[in-house]
GUPA-174194 format. One record per residue (C-alpha): chain; x, y, z. Coordinates in steps of 0.2 Angstrom, whole numbers, plus 5000, padded with zeros to 4 digits. Example, Ala and Ser with C-alpha at 12.3 -4.5 7.8 and 13.67 -1.06 7.14 Angstrom:
% GUPA-174194
> lose:u:v:w
> A:5062:4978:5039
> A:5068:4995:5036
% end
This chain:
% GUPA-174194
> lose:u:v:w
> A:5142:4879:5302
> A:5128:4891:5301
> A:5140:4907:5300
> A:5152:4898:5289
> A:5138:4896:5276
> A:5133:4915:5278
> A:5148:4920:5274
> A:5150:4909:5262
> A:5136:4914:5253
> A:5137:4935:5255
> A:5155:4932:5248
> A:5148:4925:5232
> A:5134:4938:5230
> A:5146:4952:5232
> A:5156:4943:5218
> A:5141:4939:5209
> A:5135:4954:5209
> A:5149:4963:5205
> A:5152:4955:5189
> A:5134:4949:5184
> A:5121:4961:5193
> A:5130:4977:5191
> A:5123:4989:5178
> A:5116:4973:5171
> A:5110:4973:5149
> A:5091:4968:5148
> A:5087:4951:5150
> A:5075:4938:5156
> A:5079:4923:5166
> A:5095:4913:5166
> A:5106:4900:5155
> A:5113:4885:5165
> A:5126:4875:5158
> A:5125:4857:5166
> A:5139:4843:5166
> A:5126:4831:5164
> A:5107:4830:5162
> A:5097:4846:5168
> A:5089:4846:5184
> A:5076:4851:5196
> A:5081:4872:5203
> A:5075:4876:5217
> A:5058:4866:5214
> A:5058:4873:5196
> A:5058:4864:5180
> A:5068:4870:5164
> A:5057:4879:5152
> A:5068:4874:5139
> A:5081:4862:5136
> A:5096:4866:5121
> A:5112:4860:5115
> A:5109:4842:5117
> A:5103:4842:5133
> A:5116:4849:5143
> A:5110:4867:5142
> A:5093:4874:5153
> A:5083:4891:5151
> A:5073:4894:5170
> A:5062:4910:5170
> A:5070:4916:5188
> A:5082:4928:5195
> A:5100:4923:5195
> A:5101:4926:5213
> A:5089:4914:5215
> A:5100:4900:5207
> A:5114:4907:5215
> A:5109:4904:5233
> A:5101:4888:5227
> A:5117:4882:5219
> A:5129:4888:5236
> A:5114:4879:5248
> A:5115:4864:5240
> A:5132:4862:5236
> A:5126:4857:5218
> A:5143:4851:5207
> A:5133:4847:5193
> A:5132:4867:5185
> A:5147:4873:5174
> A:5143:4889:5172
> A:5126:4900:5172
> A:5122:4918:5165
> A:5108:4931:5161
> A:5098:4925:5147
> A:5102:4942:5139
> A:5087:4949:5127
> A:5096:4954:5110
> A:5092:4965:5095
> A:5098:4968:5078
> A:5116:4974:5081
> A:5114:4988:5068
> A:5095:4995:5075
> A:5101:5010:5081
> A:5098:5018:5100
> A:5088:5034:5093
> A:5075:5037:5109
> A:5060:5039:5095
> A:5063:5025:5084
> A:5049:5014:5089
> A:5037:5027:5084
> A:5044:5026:5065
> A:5034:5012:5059
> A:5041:5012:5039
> A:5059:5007:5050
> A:5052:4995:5061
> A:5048:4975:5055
> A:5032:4975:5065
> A:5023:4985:5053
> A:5015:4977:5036
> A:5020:4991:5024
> A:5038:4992:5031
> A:5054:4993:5021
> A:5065:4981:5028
> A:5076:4994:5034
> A:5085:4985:5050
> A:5092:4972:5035
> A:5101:4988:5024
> A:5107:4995:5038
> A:5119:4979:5043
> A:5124:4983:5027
> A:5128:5001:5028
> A:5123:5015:5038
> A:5127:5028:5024
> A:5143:5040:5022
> A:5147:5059:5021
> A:5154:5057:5006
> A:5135:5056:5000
> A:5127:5073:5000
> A:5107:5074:4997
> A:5097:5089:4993
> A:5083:5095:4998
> A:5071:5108:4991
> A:5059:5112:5000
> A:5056:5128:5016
> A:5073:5126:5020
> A:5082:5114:5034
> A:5085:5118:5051
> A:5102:5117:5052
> A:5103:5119:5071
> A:5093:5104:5075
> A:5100:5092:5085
> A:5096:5076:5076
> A:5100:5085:5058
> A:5115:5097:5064
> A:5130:5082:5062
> A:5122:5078:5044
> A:5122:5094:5038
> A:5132:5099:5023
> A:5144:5115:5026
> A:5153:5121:5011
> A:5172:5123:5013
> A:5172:5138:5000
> A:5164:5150:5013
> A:5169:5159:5029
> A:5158:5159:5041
> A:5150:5176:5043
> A:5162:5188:5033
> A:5149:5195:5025
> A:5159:5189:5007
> A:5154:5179:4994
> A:5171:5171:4996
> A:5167:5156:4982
> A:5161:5168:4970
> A:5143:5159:4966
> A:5132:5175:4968
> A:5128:5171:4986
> A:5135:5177:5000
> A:5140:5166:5017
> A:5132:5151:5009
> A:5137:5138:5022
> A:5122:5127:5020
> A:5114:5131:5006
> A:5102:5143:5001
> A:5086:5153:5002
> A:5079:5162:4986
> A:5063:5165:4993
> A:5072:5176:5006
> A:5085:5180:4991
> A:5101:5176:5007
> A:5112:5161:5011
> A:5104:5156:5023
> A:5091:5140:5022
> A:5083:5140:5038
> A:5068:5134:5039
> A:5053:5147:5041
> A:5039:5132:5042
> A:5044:5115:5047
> A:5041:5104:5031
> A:5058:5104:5023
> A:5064:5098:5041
> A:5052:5085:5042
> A:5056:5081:5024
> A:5076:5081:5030
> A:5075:5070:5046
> A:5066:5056:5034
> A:5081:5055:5022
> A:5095:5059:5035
> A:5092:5060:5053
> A:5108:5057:5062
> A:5105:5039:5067
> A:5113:5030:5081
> A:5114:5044:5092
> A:5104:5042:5109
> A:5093:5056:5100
> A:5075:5058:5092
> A:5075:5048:5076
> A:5086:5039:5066
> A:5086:5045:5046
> A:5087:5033:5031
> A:5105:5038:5031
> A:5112:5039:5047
> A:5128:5046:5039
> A:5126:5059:5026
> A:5126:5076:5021
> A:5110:5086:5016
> A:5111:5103:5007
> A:5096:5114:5010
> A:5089:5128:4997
> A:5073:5137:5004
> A:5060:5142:4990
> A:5044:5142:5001
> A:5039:5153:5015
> A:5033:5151:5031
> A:5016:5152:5022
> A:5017:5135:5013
> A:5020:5145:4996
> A:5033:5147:4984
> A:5037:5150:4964
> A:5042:5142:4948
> A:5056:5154:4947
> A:5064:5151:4965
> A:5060:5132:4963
> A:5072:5134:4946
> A:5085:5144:4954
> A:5088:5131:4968
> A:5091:5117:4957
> A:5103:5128:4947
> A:5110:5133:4961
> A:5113:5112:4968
> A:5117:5108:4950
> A:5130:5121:4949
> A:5136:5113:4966
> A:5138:5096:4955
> A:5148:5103:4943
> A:5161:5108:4955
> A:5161:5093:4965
> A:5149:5092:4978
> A:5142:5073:4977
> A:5124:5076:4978
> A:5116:5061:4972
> A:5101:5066:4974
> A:5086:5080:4976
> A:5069:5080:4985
> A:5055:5088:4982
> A:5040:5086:4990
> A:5029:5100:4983
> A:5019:5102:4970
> A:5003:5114:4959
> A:5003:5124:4944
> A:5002:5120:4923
> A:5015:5113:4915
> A:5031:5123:4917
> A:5044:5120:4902
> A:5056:5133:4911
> A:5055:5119:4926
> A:5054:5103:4916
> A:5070:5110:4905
> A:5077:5112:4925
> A:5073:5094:4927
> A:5080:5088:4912
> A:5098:5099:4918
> A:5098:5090:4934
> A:5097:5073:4925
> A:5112:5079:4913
> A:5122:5084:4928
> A:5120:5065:4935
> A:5108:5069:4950
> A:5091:5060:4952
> A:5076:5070:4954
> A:5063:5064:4968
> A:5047:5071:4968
> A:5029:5069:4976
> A:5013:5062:4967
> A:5002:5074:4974
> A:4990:5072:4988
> A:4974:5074:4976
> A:4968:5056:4974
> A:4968:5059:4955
> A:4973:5048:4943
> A:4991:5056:4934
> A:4990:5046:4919
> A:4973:5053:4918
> A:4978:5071:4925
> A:4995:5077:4927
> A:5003:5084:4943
> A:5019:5095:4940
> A:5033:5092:4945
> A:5028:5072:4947
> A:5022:5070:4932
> A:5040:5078:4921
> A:5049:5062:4913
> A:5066:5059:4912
> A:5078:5046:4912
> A:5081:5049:4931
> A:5065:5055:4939
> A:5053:5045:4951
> A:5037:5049:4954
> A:5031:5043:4972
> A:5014:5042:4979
> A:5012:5036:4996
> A:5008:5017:5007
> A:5000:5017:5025
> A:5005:5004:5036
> A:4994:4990:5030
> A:5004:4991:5012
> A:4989:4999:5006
> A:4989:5015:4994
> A:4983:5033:5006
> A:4968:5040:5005
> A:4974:5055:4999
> A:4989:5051:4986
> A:4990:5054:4966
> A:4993:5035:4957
> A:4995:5031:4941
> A:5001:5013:4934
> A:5010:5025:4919
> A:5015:5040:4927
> A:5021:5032:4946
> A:5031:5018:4947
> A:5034:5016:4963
> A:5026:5020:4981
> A:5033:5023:4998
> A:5027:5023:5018
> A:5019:5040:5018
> A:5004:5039:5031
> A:5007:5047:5050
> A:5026:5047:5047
> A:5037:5053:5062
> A:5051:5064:5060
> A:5060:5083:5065
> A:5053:5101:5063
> A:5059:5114:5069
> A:5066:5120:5085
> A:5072:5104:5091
> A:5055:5096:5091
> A:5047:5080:5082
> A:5031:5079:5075
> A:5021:5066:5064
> A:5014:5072:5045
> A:5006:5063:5034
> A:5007:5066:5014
> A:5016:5058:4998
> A:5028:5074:5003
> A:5033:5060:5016
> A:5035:5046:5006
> A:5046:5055:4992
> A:5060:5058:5001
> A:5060:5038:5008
> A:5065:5035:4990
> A:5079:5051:4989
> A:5086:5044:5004
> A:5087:5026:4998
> A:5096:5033:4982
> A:5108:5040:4996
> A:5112:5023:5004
> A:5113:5014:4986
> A:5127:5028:4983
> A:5135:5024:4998
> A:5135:5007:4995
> A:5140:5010:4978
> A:5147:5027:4970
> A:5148:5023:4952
> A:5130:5022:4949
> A:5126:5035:4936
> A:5107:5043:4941
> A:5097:5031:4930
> A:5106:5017:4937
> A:5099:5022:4954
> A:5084:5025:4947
> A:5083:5007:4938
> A:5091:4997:4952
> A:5078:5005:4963
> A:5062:5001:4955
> A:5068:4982:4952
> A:5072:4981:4970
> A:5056:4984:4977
> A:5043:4973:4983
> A:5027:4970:4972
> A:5013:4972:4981
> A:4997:4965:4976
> A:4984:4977:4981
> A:4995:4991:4974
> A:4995:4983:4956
> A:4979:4994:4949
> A:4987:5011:4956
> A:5006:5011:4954
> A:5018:5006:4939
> A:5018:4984:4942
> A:5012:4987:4963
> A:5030:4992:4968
> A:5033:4997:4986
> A:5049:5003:4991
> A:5061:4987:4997
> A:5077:4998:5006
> A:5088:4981:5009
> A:5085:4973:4991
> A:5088:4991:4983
> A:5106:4991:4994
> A:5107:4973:4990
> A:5104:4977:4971
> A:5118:4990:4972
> A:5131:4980:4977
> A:5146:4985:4965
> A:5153:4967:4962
> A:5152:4961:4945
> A:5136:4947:4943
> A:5119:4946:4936
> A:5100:4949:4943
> A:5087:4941:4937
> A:5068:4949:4934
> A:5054:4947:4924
> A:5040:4958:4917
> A:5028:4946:4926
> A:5024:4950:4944
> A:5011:4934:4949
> A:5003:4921:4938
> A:4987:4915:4935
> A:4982:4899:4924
> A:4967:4886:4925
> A:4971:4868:4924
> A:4972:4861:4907
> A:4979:4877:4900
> A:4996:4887:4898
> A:5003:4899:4898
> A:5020:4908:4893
> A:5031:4921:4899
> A:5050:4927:4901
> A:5063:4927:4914
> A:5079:4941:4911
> A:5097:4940:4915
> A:5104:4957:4918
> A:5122:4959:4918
> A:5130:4970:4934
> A:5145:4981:4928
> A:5152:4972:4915
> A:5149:4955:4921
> A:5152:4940:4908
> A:5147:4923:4908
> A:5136:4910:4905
> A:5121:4906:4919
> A:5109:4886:4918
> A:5092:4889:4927
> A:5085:4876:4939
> A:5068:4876:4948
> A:5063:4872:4966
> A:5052:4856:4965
> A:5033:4859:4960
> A:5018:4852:4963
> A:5011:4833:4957
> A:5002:4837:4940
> A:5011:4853:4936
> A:5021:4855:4919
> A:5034:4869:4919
> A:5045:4868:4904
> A:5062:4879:4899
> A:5078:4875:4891
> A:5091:4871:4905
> A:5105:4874:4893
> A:5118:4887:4901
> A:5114:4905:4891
> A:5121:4922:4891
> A:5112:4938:4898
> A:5107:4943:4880
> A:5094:4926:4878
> A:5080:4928:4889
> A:5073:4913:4898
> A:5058:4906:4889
> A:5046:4898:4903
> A:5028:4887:4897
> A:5019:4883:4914
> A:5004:4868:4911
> A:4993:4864:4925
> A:4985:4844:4920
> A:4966:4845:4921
> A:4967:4833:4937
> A:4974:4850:4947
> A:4964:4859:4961
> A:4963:4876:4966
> A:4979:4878:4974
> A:4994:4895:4977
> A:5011:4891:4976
> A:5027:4901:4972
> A:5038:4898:4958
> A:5058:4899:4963
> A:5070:4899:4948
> A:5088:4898:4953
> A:5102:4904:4940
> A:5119:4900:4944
> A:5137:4902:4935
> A:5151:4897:4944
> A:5151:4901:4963
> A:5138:4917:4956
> A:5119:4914:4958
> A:5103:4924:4961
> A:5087:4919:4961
> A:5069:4925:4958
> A:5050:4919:4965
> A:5034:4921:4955
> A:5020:4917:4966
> A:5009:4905:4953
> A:4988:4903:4957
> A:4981:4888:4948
> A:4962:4888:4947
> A:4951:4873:4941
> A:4948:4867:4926
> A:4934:4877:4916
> A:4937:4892:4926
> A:4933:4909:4918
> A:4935:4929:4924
> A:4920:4937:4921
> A:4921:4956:4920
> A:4904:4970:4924
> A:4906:4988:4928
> A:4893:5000:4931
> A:4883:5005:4915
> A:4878:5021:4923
> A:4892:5033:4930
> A:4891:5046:4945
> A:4877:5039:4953
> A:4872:5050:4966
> A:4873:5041:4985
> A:4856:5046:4995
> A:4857:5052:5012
> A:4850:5043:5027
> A:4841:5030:5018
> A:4841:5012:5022
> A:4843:5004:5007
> A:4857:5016:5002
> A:4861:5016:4982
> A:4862:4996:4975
> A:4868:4993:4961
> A:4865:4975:4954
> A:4877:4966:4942
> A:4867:4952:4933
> A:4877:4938:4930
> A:4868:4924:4918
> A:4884:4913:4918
> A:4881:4896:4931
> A:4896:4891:4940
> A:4906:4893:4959
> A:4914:4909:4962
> A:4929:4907:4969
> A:4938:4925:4968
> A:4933:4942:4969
> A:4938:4959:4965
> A:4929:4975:4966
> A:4937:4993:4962
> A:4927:5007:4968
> A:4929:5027:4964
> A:4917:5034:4976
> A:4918:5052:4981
> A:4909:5058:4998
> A:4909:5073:5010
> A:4910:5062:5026
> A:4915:5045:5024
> A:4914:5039:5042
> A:4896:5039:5036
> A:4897:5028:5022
> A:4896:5008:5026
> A:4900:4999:5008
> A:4895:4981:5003
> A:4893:4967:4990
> A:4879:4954:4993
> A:4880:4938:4983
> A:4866:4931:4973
> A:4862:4922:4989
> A:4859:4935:5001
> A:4879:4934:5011
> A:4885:4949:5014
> A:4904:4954:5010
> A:4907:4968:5020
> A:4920:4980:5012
> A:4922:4997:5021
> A:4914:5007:5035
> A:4920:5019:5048
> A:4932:5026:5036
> A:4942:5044:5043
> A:4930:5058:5041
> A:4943:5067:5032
> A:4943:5056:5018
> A:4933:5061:5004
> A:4938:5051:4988
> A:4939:5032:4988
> A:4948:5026:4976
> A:4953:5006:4980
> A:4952:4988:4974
> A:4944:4974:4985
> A:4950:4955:4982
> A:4944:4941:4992
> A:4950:4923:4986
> A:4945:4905:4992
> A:4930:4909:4991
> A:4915:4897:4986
> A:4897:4908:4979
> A:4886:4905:4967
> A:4890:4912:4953
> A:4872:4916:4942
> A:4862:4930:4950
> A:4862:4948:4954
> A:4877:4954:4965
> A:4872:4968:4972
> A:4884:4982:4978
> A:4877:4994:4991
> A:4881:5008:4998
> A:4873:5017:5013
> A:4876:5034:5020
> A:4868:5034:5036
> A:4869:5054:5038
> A:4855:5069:5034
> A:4869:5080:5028
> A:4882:5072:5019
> A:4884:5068:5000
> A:4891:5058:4990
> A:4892:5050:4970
> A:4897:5032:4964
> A:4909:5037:4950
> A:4914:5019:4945
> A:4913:5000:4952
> A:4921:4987:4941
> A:4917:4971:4946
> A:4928:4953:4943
> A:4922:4936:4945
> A:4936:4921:4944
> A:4925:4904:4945
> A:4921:4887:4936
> A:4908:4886:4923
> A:4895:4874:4926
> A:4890:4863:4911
> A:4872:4871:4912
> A:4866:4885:4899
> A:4869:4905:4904
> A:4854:4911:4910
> A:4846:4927:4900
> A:4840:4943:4908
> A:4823:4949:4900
> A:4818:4966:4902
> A:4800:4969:4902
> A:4791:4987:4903
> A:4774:4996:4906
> A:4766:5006:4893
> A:4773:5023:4892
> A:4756:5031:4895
> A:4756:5046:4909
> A:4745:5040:4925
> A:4742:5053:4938
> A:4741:5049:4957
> A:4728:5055:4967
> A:4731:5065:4981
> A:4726:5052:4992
> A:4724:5033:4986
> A:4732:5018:4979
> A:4736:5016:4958
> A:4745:4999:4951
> A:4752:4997:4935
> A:4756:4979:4928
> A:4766:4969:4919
> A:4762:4952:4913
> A:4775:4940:4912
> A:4773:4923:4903
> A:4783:4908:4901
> A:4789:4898:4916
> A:4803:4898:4928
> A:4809:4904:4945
> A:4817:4919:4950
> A:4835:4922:4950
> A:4836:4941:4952
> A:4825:4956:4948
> A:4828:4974:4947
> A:4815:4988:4946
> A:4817:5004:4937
> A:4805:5019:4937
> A:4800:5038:4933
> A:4788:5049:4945
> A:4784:5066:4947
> A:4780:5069:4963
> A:4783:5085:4973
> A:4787:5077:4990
> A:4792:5060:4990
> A:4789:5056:5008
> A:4771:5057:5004
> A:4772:5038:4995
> A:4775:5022:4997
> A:4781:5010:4982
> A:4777:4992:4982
> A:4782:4977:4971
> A:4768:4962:4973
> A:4772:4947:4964
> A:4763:4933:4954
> A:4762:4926:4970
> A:4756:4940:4981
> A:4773:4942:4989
> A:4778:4960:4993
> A:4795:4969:4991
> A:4796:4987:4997
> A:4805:4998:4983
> A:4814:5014:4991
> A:4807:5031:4985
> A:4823:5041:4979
> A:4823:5058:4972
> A:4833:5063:4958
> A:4851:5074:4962
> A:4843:5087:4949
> A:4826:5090:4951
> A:4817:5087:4967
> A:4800:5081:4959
> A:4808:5069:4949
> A:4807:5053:4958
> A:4820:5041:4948
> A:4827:5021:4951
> A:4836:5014:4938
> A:4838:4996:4941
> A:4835:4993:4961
> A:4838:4977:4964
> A:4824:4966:4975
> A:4830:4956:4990
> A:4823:4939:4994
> A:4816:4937:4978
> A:4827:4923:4972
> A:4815:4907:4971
> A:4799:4915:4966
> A:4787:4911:4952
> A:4790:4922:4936
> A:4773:4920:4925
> A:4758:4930:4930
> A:4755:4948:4933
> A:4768:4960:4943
> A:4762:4976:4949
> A:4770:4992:4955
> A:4758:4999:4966
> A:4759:5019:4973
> A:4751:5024:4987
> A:4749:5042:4994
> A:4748:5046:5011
> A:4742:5064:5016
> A:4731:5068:4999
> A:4739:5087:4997
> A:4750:5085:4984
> A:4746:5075:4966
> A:4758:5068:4954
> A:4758:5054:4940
> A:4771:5040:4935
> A:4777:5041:4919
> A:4784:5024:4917
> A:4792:5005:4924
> A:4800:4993:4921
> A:4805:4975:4929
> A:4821:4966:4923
> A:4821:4947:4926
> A:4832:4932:4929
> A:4826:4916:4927
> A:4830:4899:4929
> A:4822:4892:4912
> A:4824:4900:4897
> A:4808:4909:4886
% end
C-alpha cells in the first residue's frame, strides 16, 4: 500500500511538474477550483474566496496541495493552477524600465504612458528629428529606430542623392561639415533614447515610440557648443528631407542661448510651412519668459511648443524657464534615464529632457493618426494634457504632458471633444458664477450633441440648456451654491452624447461658505536681503485687519540664495502655529521660484502673519525678491481692525561707548495687542557690540535682532520686524526701544523708530 502510494504520488509530480513547475511565469500561491464549498488544505484556510464560493486563493506552493490532494484522496478539487502575478500586456520587457519613472504609474508626475501604449507602440512610417550633438547610431537600443536614407550608398564616397552631402545615411553633421551624425557628446543620444528607444526589446529602455525612425543632424560639438548658422542649416537640411517625402513629424531641440535670431526664427517659421512641429526647451535659467525671452523657446508660431520641465512630485524643477504666456505646456524632466554613447545609459536632468517627451508624443499621435497637419498635433496636444494645480502660476493653464489622452485625442474617427477655458472652480455659497463648456468637431464630424450632468450635491444649483446643440453654440453653465452650503470639493462631470458618440469633461468645483473673501498682500519692499546665521532670520509680517477664519492658503515665493540647503522657510499665523514650507532644499538650487497652497485649514484670520526665513549658514547669501500672499476665509461680522503707525522724533541720539539709551513712544487709547512690528535706523560700526530691546507698557520684553544693512556695514536697518508673543498685551502707556553697548570702544547714535500697531479696539 505504502509503495503503491509512492509511486503513485512521484508519477503525479513528474507530470505536475512537467507541465506546471517547468520554467514556470512569476507567481504567488495557487487557485483551487472546488465542486462544492472550499475547504481546509493541508491545515490552511483560503485567503480568499471568489466566483461565488467555488473558487479559493491559499498563499502555499502547488506541490504542497499536490501531495495533499494525492494523500487524502480529496474528490472535491476540479482543477488547481499557479496564481500567476500579471502585468500590462503592452509594458514592454526593457531591463531599465523600472528606473524610468515619467513611464512608470507609481510615480505622481507620470504620463500615463503604459495606457498609450495598449494603444499603439508607434510605427516606422513616423520619422522624428533630432537636433542636437548628433545620434549614436550604433547603439543598441537606438540602432533598429534609426532612420537610413534609401537615396545613398553606403560608403562610396558620392553624393548619390544630390543634396550637397555625401554618404548621408543617417543624417548629418554641419559642425563637422560630413554625413556623418554621430554623436561627439552624449546629449543628443540621451535626447533620442527619450523619444524613440527601441521598446520591447530585452534591452536598456524603452522610448516613447517603440517603433519609429529618428533622423540625427549634429550642430554642437563635443564641447557643448554650437552656432546659429549650423542650427539653420540642419532644419533646412530636415525640411528639405520633408519636401521629398521623408515623414518627419516632428524636430527636437533641446538647446538654447543667444539674442533673438530672425535668420533662426524665419527657419522656424519654414519648418512650420513645410508641416513639421518644432519642439523646443524652456531653458534651465529659472526665469520667467514672458518676462525674459529664451531663444529658440520663446519663437512663436502656429506649430511650436515651448516645454519646461516636472519632477516626479508634478511639481515645476528647480532649475526650468516658465512662463503662463510663453509655455504652455510642461513635461517630466528631473533625473530622467536614458542612452548616451557607447552603448551606455545615464540619468540627466534639464527641460532638454522634457522637450523631447513632447516630440515623441507628437510621434505616437502621428502614428495613431497621419493626417494630422503640425498645428493639429500641436493643439490636440496641449488639450490633452492634465491640468495640474500647483503648475497653474508657471505654465500656460498648469498643463503637464497626458501621453494616453493626447493618443486618445488623436484618434482619426469622426466625433467631438469637449473642453473649456476653465481648469477648476471656485464660488462661496449664496453666489454664482458663470462659465462655458466647448464642442469641438473631430475631422469633419456633424451632429447635434444634449448635455447631462452627474448628480450634485443637496443645495447646489447648476443650470444649462439641455437642448441638443451644434459644435458652433457653446454650452452656457450658471453654478449657485444656496447659503445653507458648507465648505465642501466636489467634481463637476458633464456628459455630451449624440447618437452612440459621447465624451465627457470634469471640472473639479470648490464651494466655500458663505461670506467668504480672498484677501491678497505682497511684500511692499522688494529684494530683501536674507541675513546669515541669525536666528531670527528675515520676517516679513503681513498685517491683516480683516476678522474672520482662514480656511485656504497660498504663498508664492521668488527667493534667490547661494546654498539653499541652508535656508528653512516658514509662515507663522497670527497665533504662533508654524506652517513649515521648505528646508533641506538641494544645495545646487539657487533660485526658488514656487507657490505654496494648503486648504482645510481653520486660522484666525486678523493679525500679522509672519513669513520667515532663516539661513543657518556664515557664508551663504541670499535676497527675498517677492512673497505674494493669499488668504481665502469667512468674514466675521465684527469691524476690520486698523494698523496705526506711531514714530519717535527724528532727532539724532548718540550711544555711548558703553551704557543704556531709551527712546519712547507713548501710545494712547485702549485696546489689546493684535500684532506689532518694529522698524529702525542705527549707525553703528559693529553691530555685535549692542543689544536692542522692546519693553512694553507692561514691563514685558521682546528682544529685536541687530541686522546690518546689505550696503553699508554701519548702517544697522529693520523695516518692520515683527514681535513674537505680543498678541494680548496692553497697548496704552509708554513703549521704549532700549540700546545697550557692551564693550564701550566704538560710539554711534540712532537716528530714528518706529512701532506699528494692531489693536483690538479702534482709536
Amino acid at each position: 500500500m505504502r509503495i503503491s502510494l509512492r509511486g503513485s504520488i512521484l508519477c503525479l509530480l513528474s507530470i505536475v511538474s512537467a507541465s506546471l513547475f517547468a520554467n514556470p511565469s512569476p507567481s504567488s500561491g495557487v487557485l483551487v477550483k472546488f465542486k462544492n464549498t472550499p475547504l481546509s488544505i493541508a491545515g490552511k484556510e483560503p485567503s480568499k474566496i471568489l466566483s461565488n464560493g467555488t473558487l479559493a486563493y491559499y498563499p502555499i506552493p502547488m506541490q504542497e496541495i499536490a501531495l495533499w490532494r494525492i494523500a487524502t484522496e480529496n474528490q472535491e478539487i476540479e482543477w488547481l493552477e499557479p496564481n500567476y502575478i500579471l502585468k500590462l500586456d503592452q509594458l514592454p520587457d526593457d531591463e531599465h524600465l523600472g528606473e524610468q519613472w515619467a513611464m512608470m504609474d507609481e510615480a505622481q508626475g507620470h504620463i500615463h504612458a503604459a495606457d498609450a501604449w495598449l494603444v499603439t507602440q508607434g510605427k516606422r512610417e513616423v520619422v522624428l528629428g533630432v537636433i542636437d550633438s548628433g545620434v549614436d547610431y550604433s547603439h543598441e537600443d537606438l540602432v533598429d529606430n534609426i532612420w537610413t536614407n534609401p537615396q545613398e550608398i553606403p560608403g562610396n564616397g558620392v553624393d548619390d542623392d544630390d543634396n550637397g552631402y555625401v554618404d548621408d545615411l543617417h543624417g548629418i553633421s554641419t559642425v563637422k561639415s560630413s554625413g556623418d551624425p554621430m554623436d561627439t557628446h552624449g546629449h543628443g543620444s540621451h535626447v533620442a533614447g527619450i523619444m524613440g528607444a527601441r521598446g520591447n526589446n530585452g534591452k536598456g529602455i524603452a522610448g516613447i515610440n517603440w517603433n519609429v525612425q529618428i533622423v540625427g543632424c549634429s550642430f554642437i560639438g563635443a564641447g557643448g557648443t554650437g552656432t546659429t548658422a549650423d542650427a539653420i542649416e540642419c532644419i533646412d537640411y530636415m525640411i528639405d528631407l520633408k519636401n521629398k517625402g521623408v515623414n518627419i513629424k516632428a524636430i527636437n531641440n533641446s538647446w538654447g542661448g543667444g539674442e533673438h535670431s530672425k535668420a533662426l526664427e524665419e527657419a522656424w517659421l519654414r519648418a512650420h510651412d513645410a508641416g513639421i512641429v518644432m519642439v523646443s526647451s524652456a531653458g534651465n535659467d529659472r526665469s520667467n519668459m514672458d518676462a525674459t525671452p529664451h531663444y529658440p523657446s520663446s519663437y512663436v508660431t502656429p506649430s511650436h511648443i515651448a516645454v519646461g520641465s516636472t519632477d516626479n512630485s508634478d511639481e515645476l524643477s528647480s532649475f526650468s524657464n516658465y512662463g503662463v504666456t510663453t509655455v504652455p505646456i510642461a513635461a517630466p524632466g528631473g533625473g530622467i534615464y536614458s542612452t548616451v554613447r557607447n552603448n551606455r545609459y545615464s540619468t540627466m536632468s534639464g527641460t532638454s529632457m522634457a522637450s523631447p517627451h513632447i516630440a515623441g508624443a507628437i510621434g505616437l499621435m502621428a502614428a495613431r493618426n497621419d493626417k494630422l497637419s503640425a498645428t493639429e498635433l500641436r493643439d490636440i496636444l496641449l488639450e490633452a494634457a492634465d491640468r495640474i494645480e500647483g503648475l497653474e502660476s508657471q505654465i500656460e493653464k498648469g498643463r503637464r504632458l497626458n501621453l494616453a489622452k493626447a493618443i486618445e485625442f488623436a484618434d482619426p474617427t469622426p466625433g467631438f471633444r469637449l473642453n473649456s477655458k476653465v481648469s477648476r472652480l471656485k464660488v462661496s455659497a449664496g453666489e454664482s458664477i458663470d462659465f462655458e463648456i466647448n464642442v469641438r468637431r473631430i475631422y469633419d464630424w456633424q451632429g447635434a450633441v444634449s448635455f447631462t450632468l452627474d448628480q450634485v450635491p443637496k443645495g447646489l444649483q447648476v443650470d444649462f440648456d439641455r437642448e441638443p446643440r451644434t459644435p458652433d453654440e457653446p454650452l452656457k453653465v450658471t453654478i449657485l451654491p444656496d447659503v445653507s452650503m458648507t465648505s465642501m470639493k466636489l467634481e463637476l462631470r458633464f456628459t455630451a452624447t449624440s447618437g452612440d458618440i459621447n465624451d465627457s469633461l470634469t471640472i473639479p468645483l470648490r464651494i466655500y461658505p458663505e461670506g467668504t473673501r480672498v484677501l491678497d498682500y505682497e511684500t511692499p519692499i522688494k529684494g530683501q536681503r536674507i541675513p546669515s546665521n541669525m536666528a531670527e532670520g528675515l520676517a516679513i509680517p503681513f498685517f491683516v485687519s480683516e476678522p474672520g477664519e482662514v480656511t485656504d492658503i497660498k504663498l508664492e515665493l521668488d527667493v534667490k540664495h547661494t546654498w539653499f540647503s541652508d535656508l528653512r522657510g516658514e509662515l507663522i499665523t497670527p497665533e504662533g502655529d508654524i506652517i513649515p514650507l521648505f528646508q533641506d532644499l538641494d544645495h545646487t538650487l539657487n533660485h526658488l521660484q514656487r507657490t505654496f497652497s494648503f486648504e482645510g485649514l481653520s486660522y484666525t484670520m486678523e493679525g500679522a502673519w509672519i513669513l520667515r526665513l532663516v539661513d543657518s549658514s556664515y557664508m551663504s547669501y541670499g535676497t527675498l525678491n517677492e512673497a505674494k500672499l493669499q488668504l481665502v476665509g469667512v468674514r466675521s461680522k465684527l469691524r476690520p481692525k486698523p494698523t496705526i503707525l506711531l514714530e519717535s522724533d527724528r532727532s539724532k541720539i548718540e550711544i555711548p561707548k558703553d551704557g543704556i539709551i531709551e527712546r519712547e513712544i507713548i501710545v494712547e487709547g485702549e485696546g489689546e495687542v493684535l500684532a506689532a512690528a518694529v522698524s529702525y535706523h542705527i549707525e553703528h560700526r559693529d553691530h555685535e557690540d549692542l543689544v536692542i530691546l522692546l519693553e512694553s507698557p507692561d514691563r514685558s520684553i521682546f528682544k529685536v535682532p541687530v541686522k546690518d544693512s546689505a550696503e553699508f556695514n554701519d548702517q544697522l536697518i529693520i523695516s518692520d520686524f515683527p514681535l513674537r508673543g505680543i498678541r494680548g498685551a496692553s497697548s496704552p502707556g509708554i513703549w521704549k526701544l532700549i540700546i545697550i553697548a557692551q564693550d564701550g570702544r566704538l560710539t554711534g547714535s540712532i537716528e530714528s523708530w518706529s512701532l506699528r500697531l494692531m489693536r483690538a479696539k479702534q482709536i
